[in-house]
C-alpha positions in Angstrom: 253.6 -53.7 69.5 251.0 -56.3 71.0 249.5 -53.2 73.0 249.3 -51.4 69.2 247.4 -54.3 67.8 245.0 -54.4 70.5 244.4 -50.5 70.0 243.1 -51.2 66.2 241.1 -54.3 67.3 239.3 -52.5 70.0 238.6 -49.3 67.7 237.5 -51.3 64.8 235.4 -53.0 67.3 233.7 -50.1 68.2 233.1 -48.8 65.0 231.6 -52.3 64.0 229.1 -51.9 66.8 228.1 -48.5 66.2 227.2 -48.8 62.5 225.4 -52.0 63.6 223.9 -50.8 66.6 222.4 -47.7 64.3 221.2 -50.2 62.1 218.9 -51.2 64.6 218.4 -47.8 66.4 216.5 -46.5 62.9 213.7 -49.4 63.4 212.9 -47.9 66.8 213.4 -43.9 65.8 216.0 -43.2 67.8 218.7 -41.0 67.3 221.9 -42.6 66.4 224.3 -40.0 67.8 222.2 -40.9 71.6 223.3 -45.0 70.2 227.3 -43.9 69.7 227.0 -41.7 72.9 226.0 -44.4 74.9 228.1 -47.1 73.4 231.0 -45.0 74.2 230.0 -44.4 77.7 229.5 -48.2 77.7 233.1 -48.8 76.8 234.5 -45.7 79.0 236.0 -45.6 82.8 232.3 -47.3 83.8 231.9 -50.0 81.6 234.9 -51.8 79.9 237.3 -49.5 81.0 238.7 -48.0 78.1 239.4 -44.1 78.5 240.8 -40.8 76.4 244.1 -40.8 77.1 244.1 -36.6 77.4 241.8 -33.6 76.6 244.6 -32.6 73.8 244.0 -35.3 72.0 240.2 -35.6 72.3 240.8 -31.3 71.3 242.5 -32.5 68.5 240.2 -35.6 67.1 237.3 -33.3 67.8 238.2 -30.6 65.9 239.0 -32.5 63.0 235.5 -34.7 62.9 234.1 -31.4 63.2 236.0 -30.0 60.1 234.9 -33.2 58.2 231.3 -32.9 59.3 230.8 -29.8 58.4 232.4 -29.5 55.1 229.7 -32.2 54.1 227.5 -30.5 55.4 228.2 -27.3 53.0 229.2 -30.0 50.1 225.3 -30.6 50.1 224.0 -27.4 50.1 222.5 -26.3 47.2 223.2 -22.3 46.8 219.3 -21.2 46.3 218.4 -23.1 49.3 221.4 -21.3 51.1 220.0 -18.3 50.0 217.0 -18.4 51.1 218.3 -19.6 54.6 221.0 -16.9 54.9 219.7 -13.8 56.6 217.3 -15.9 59.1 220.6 -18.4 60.1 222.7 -15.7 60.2 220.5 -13.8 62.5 219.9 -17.1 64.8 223.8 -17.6 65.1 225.1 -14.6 66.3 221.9 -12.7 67.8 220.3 -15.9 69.1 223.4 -17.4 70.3 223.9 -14.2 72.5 220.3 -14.1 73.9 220.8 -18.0 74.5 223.7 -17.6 76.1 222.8 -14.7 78.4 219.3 -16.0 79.2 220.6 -19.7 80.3 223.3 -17.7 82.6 220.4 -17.1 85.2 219.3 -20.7 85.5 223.2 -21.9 86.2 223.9 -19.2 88.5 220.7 -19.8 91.0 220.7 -23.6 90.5 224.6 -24.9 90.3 225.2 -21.6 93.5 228.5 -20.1 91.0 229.3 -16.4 90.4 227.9 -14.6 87.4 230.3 -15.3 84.7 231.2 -19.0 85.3 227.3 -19.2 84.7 228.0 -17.0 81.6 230.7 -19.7 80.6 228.0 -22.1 80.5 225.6 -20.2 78.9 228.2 -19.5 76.0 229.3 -23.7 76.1 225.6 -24.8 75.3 224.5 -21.9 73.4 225.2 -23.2 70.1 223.6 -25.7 68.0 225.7 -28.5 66.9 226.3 -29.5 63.1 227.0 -33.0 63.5 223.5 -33.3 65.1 221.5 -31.0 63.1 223.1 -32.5 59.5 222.3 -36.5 60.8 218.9 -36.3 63.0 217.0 -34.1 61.0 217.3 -36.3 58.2 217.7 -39.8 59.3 215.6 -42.4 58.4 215.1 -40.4 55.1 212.5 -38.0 56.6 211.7 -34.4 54.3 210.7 -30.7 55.7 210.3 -27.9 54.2 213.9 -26.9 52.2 213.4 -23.3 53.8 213.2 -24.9 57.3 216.0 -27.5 56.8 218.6 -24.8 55.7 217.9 -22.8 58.2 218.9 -25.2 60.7 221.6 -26.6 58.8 223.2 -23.2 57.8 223.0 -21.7 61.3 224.9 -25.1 62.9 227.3 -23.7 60.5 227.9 -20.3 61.2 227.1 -20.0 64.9 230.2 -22.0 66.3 232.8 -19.0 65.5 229.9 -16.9 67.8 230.2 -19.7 70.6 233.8 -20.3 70.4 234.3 -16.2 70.8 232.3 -15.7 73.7 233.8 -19.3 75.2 237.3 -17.9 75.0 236.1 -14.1 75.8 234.5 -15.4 79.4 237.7 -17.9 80.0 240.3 -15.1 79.3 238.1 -13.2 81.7 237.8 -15.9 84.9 241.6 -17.3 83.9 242.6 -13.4 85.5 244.2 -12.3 81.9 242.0 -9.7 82.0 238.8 -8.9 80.2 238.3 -7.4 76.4 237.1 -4.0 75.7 233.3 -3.5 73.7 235.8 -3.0 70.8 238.6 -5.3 70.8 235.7 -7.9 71.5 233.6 -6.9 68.4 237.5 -7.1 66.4 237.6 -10.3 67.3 234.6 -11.3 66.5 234.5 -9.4 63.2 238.6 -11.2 62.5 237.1 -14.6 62.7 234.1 -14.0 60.6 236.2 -12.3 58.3 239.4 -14.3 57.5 236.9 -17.2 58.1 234.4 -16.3 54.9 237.4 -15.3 53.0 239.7 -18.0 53.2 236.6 -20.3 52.7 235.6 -18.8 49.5 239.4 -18.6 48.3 240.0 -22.5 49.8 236.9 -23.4 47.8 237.8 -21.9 44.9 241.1 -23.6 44.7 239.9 -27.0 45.1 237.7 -26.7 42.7 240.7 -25.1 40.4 242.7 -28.1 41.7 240.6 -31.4 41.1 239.5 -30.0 37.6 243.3 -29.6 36.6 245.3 -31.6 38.2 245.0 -35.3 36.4 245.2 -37.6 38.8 243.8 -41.1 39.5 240.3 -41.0 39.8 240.5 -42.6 43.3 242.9 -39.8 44.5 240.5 -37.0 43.8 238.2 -37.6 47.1 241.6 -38.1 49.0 242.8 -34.4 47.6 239.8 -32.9 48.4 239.9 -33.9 51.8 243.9 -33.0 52.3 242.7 -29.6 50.6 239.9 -29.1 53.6 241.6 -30.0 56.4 244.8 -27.8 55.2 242.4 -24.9 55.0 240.6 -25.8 58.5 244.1 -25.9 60.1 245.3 -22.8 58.3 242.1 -20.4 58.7 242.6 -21.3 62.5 246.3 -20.4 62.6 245.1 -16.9 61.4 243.2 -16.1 63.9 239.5 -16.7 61.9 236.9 -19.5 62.0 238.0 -23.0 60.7 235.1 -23.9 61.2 233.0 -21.3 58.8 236.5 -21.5 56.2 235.7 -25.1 55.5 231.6 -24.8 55.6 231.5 -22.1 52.8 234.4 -24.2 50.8 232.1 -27.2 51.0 229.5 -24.5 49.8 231.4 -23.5 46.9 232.7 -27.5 46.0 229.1 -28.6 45.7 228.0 -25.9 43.6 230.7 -26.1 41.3 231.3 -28.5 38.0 234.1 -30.8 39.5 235.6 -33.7 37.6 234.5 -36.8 39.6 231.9 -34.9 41.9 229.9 -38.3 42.3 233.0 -40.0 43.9 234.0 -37.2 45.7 230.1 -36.7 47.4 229.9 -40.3 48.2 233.3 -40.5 49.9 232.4 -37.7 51.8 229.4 -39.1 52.8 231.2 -41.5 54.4 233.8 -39.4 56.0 231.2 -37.6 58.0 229.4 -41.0 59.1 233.0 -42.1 60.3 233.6 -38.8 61.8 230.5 -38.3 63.7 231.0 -42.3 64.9 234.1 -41.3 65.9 233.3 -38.2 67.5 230.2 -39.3 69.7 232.3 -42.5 70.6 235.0 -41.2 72.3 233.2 -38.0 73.9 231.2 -41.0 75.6 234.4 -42.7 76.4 235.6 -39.2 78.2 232.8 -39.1 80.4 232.6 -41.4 84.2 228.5 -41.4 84.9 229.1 -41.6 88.5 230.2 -38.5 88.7 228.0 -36.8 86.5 225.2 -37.7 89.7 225.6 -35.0 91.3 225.2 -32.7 88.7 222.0 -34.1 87.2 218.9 -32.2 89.2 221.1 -28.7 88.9 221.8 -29.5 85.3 217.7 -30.6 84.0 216.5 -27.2 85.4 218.9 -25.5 83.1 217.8 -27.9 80.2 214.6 -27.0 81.1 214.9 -23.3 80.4 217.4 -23.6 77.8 214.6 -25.5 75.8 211.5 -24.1 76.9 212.2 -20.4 76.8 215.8 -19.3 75.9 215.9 -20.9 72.5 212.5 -20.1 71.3 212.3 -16.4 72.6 215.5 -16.4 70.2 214.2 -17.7 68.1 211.0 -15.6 67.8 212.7 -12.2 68.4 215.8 -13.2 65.1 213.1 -14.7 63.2 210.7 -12.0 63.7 212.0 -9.8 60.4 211.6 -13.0 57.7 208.0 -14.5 56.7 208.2 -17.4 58.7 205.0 -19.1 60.0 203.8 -20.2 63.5 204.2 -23.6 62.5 207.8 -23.2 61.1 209.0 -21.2 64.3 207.7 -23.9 66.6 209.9 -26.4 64.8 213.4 -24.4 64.1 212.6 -23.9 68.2 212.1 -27.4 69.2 215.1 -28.4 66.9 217.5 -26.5 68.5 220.0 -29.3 69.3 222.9 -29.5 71.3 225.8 -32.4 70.5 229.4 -32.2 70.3 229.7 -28.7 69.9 229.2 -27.8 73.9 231.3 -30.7 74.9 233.7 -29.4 72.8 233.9 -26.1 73.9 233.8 -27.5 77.5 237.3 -28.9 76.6 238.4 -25.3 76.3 238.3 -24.8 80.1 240.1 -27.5 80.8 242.7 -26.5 78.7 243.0 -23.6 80.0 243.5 -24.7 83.9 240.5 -23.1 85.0 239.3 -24.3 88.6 236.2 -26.2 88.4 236.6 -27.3 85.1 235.3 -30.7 85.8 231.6 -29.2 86.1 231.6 -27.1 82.8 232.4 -30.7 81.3 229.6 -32.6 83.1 226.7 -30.0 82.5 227.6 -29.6 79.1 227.3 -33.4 78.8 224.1 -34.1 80.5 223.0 -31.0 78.8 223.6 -32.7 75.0 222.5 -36.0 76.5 218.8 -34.5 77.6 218.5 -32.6 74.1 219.2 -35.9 72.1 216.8 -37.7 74.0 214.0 -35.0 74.2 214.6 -33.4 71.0 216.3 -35.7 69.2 213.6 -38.2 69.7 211.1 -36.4 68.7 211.9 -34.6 66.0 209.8 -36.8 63.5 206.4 -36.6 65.5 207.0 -33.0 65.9 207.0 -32.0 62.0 204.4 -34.5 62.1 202.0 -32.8 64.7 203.0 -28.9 63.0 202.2 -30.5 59.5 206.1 -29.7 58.1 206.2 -33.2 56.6 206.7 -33.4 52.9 206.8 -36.9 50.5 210.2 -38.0 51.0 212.2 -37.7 47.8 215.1 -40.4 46.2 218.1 -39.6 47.8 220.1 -37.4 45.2 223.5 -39.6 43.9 221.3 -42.1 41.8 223.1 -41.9 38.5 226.7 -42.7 36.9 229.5 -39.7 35.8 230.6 -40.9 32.3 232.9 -37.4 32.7 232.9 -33.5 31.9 232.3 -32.7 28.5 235.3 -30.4 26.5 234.1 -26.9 27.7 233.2 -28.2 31.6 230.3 -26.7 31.5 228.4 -29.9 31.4 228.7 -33.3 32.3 227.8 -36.8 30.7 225.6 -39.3 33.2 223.8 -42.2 33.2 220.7 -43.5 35.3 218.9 -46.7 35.5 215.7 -45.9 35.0 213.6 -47.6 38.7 210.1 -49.8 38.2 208.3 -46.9 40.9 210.0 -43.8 39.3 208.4 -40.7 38.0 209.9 -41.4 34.6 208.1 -44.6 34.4 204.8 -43.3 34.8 205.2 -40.7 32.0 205.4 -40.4 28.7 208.7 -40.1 27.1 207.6 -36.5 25.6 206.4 -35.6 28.6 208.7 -36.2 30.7 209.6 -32.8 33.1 213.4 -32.3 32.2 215.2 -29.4 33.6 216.0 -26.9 30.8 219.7 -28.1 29.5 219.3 -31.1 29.7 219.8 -32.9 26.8 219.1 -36.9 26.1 221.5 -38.5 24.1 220.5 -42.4 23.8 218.5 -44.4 25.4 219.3 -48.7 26.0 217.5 -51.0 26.6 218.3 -54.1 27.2 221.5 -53.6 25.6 219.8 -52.0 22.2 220.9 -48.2 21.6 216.9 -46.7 20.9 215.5 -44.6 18.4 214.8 -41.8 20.9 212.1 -40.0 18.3 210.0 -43.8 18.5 210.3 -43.7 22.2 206.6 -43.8 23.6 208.1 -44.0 27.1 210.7 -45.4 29.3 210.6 -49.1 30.6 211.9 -50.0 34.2 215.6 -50.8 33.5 216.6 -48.9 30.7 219.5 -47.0 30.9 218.9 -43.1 30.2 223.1 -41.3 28.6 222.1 -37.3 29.2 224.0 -34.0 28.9 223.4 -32.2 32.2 224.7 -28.9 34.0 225.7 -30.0 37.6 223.2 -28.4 38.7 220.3 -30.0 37.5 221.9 -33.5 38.8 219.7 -33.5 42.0 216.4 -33.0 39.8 217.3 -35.6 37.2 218.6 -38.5 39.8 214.8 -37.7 41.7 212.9 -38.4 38.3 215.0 -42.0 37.4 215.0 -43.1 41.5 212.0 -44.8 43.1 210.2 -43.1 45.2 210.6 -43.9 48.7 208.2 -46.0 50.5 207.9 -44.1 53.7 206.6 -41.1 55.2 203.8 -38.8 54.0 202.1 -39.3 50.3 202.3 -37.2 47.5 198.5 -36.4 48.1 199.6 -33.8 50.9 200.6 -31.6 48.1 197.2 -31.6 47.1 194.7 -33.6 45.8 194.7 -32.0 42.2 197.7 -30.4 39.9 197.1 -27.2 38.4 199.5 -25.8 36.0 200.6 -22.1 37.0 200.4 -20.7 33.4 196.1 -20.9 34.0 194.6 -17.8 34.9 193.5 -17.0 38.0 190.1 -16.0 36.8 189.2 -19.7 35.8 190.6 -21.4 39.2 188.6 -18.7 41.2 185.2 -19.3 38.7 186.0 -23.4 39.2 186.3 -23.6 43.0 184.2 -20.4 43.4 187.2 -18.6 45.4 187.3 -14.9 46.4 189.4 -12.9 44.5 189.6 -9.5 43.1 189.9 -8.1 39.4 193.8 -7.9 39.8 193.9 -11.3 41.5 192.3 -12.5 38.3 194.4 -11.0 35.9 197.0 -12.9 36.9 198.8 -16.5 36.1 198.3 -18.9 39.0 202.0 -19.3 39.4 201.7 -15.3 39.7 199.1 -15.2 42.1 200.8 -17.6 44.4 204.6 -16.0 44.6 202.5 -13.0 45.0 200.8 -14.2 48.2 203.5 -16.3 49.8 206.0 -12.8 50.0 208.6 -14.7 49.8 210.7 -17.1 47.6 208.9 -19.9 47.7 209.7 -23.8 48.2 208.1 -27.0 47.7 205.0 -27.0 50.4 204.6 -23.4 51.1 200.6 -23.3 50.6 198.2 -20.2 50.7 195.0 -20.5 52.4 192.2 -19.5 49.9 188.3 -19.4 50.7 187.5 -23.5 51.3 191.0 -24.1 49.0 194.6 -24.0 49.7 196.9 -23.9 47.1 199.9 -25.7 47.3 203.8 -25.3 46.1 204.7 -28.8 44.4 207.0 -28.6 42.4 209.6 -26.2 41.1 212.1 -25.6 38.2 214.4 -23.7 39.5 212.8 -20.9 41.0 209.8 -21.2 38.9 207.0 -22.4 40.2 205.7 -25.5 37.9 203.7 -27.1 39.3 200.8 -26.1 42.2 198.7 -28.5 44.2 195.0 -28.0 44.9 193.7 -29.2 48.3 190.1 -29.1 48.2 189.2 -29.9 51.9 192.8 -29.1 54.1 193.2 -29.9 56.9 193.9 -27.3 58.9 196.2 -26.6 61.7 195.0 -25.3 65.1 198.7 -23.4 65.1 198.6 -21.8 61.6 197.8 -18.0 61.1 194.7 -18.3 59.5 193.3 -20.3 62.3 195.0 -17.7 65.0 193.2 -15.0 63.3 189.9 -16.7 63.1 189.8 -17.7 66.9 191.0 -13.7 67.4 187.8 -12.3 65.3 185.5 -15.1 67.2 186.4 -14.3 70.7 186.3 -10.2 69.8 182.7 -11.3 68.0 182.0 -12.6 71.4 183.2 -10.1 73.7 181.2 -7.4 72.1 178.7 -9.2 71.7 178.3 -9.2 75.8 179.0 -5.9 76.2 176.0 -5.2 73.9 174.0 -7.1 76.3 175.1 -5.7 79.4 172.3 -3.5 81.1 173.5 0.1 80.6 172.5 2.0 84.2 
């Protein structure tokens, strides 16, 4: 009992100093899940002492942080940005995670002196990107990129484990001597997993949403439910022979994008859930690990970082991307953010497992391999967008506002916000204040006086806005009641001017004196600007026009509504117009010598 009691005082110990000790991380940029990595390794067989007590149970912990994780991670994506990230994550995660894995085979074969598929193995381990990295870094400390770019990422950690666990398990039936797959019964499996996975995950969604919007419960228990509901579906998906791990993903998907009775509760506990898991997670991988024996590995191990991150994942990433309208800029980054966490070390558990000889070493390199991409990548993840010009003004963190409940036909919801001194709302005027369509106001209090809403001249900081809203406007309401953060880039990198996408093209080209031709001028701005992107377009996409660019800033659904005017960008040494200029100069040039060349 006394050896219980120290257990929970040890664990909540650890917990304690990993929320504090990411407290203080954010202040110095870096990444927390490096902070709970090392304080586990701090507290493991080096430092305090403390241990795993066996790879089942760290299987088994794993695997459900990762369920958790990654269920918030689908919980808060919105289904047009999934969308647009679909056929580029989908193409990086099975495509990408192949060419990964074969081209960081060569690197551990010459450098770690093992056969060709134990190099494979190791290629397949690290090959995928890692949710619980992905979801946290690339927004901590509030930071903003491009939604196109940020679902991209975030989608592909989803779907590419079930590629990364297939070849894992392919290349260990294969050394284990149970023989090796066929072309077809290896594309079966594949295509089972994916499968049952995307089925039961849309089925599994679609009952918890069925279930929390029927089943009167106490408010409290709803988060709870949910949670029972995910890691029921997680457990079972796997038991079927598909992906857990895409099941609960796409069921987060379809929960978040859904009208359910105490969403706001059930988001926020979730929240939290993910926090605790990935905590949990990176803590007690750090524990499993003894550094002194990870020496040895270390020079072998950096030359296959090295090529991992320097040319397998962006030739993958050029080649998969290569069919979607991405830009130099935008490649560079979903290259560079290619990171490794749990996910390898969790595969590398699979070996072991599996009574593999050697299994010790797939362990270590795909540790030090997820230690050198949170340090490198990790790290640098803000000054990268920075430097590629990916930044965006941070918005207020969606969640701002207060469910009252669903209204009788659930197709709307009633909600409160408190209206913030900095918000957007406070700098308009009431009449103009950029609603979604469907919304509707219902009072307005201020100071604990119901107002007249057709006297209203605008809001005040403090009053409390009651609205009618579909759930999914939610995100766009709490971002016009929240202040705006204080951090990162201004609003003036959407441009220095706001043009409204209903003017003509003819009187924007006459005003800046742009080129343009008669059909260019015929049409709306908004028009013009959908026209030239080529793609569905998302809050900082720009288009580079004469001395002008025009700028993306805001949108209403799909809609364009607002666009930004930059009248002297800056512009990027990487970006295509640039390229193409310093082509047609140094073609200029070259004929321009071989014009002056003496001819005989």
């Amino acid at each position: 009992m006394e050896q219980a009691h120290e257990l929970i005082f040890i664990g909540s110990l650890l917990l304690l100093a990993g929320i504090i000790a990411g407290m203080l991380s954010s202040r110095i940029g870096a990444p927390l899940l490096l902070v709970f990595l090392g304080l586990g390794m701090a507290a493991g067989p080096d430092g305090l002492g403390l241990r795993v007590a066996d790879t089942g149970s760290a299987y088994l912990i794993g695997s459900t942080a990762l369920a958790l994780i990654l269920f918030d991670g689908g919980l808060h994506t919105r289904r047009r940005v999934f969308r647009l990230a679909f056929g580029p994550s989908v193409s990086l995660a099975t495509i990408g995670v192949v060419l990964t894995a074969g081209i960081t085979a060569v690197p551990a074969h010459f450098l770690l002196d093992i056969g060709w598929l134990p190099a494979a193995l190791i290629g397949a381990i690290v090959s995928s990107t890692d949710a619980a990295a992905v979801f946290l870094l690339l927004h901590q400390g509030g930071r903003d990129i491009s939604h196109r770019i940020a679902a991209t990422l975030e989608t592909e950690a989803g779907f590419n484990d079930p590629v990364a666990v297939f070849l894992t398990i392919t290349l260990v039936t294969a050394l284990s001597g149970h023989g090796t797959q066929s072309v077809a019964e290896t594309g079966l499996f594949l295509l089972r997993q994916a499968v049952i996975g995307t089925a039961l995950g849309l089925a599994g969604g679609a009952g918890l949403v069925a279930l929390v919007n029927r089943l009167p419960v106490t408010a409290g228990l709803y988060p709870i439910l949910v949670m029972a509901g995910t890691l029921c579906l997680f457990a079972g998906t796997q038991m079927l022979d598909g992906s857990g791990f895409l099941a609960v993903y796409l069921a987060g998907l379809i929960c978040g994008n859904s009208r359910l009775r105490a969403s706001q509760t059930i988001t926020r506990f979730h929240e939290g859930m993910a926090w605790l898991s990935q905590l949990v997670l990176f803590i007690m991988l750090g524990l499993m690990v003894v550094p002194r024996h990870l020496l040895p590995q270390v020079p072998a191990t950096l030359g296959i970082v090295a090529v991992l991150v320097f040319i397998a994942r962006p030739l993958a990433v050029w080649l998969c991307l290569a069919p979607f309208r991405f830009t130099v800029q935008e490649r560079l980054f979903i290259a560079w953010v290619g990171l490794r966490g749990a996910v390898p070390i969790f595969l590398a558990m699979i070996p072991s497992l599996s009574g593999l000889p050697q299994s010790e070493t797939y362990f270590h390199v795909a540790f030090i391999v997820v230690l050198a991409s949170l340090v490198l990548q990790g790290w640098t993840i803000a000054p990268a967008a920075k430097f590629l010009h990916l930044e965006l003004p941070s918005e207020p963190t969606p969640g701002q506002h207060l469910d009252l409940g669903i209204v009788a036909d659930s197709s709307r919801e009633i909600s409160a916000w408190r209206v913030a001194a900095d918000s957007p709302a406070a700098e308009r005027a009431f009449d103009g204040l950029p609603l979604p369509r469907a919304v509707r106001l219902v009072s307005v209090l201020r100071e604990g006086v119901v107002m007249e809403l057709g006297k209203l001249d605008r809001l005040h900081p403090g009053d409390m806005v009651l609205a009618v809203v579909p759930p999914e406007t939610l995100d766009s309401v709490d971002r016009l009641f929240a202040a705006r953060p204080k951090h990162g880039p201004s609003v003036a990198t959407l441009g220095d001017f706001v043009l409204d996408p209903a003017v003509p093209m003819a009187t924007v080209i006459d005003l800046y004196g742009l080129p343009g031709t008669l059909a260019d001028r015929a049409k709306p701005a908004g028009a013009f600007l959908r026209r030239r992107l080529g793609r569905e377009p998302v809050v900082g996409d720009r288009v580079h026009l004469g001395l002008v660019d025009l700028i993306v800033r805001r949108l209403d659904g799909d809609r364009i509504a607002e666009i930004g005017v930059a009248l002297e960008p800056e512009r990027d040494p990487l970006d295509s117009l640039s390229i193409r200029r310093r082509v047609r100069s140094l073609l200029g040039d070259l004929r321009r010598r071989l014009r002056r060349r003496p001819t005989g």
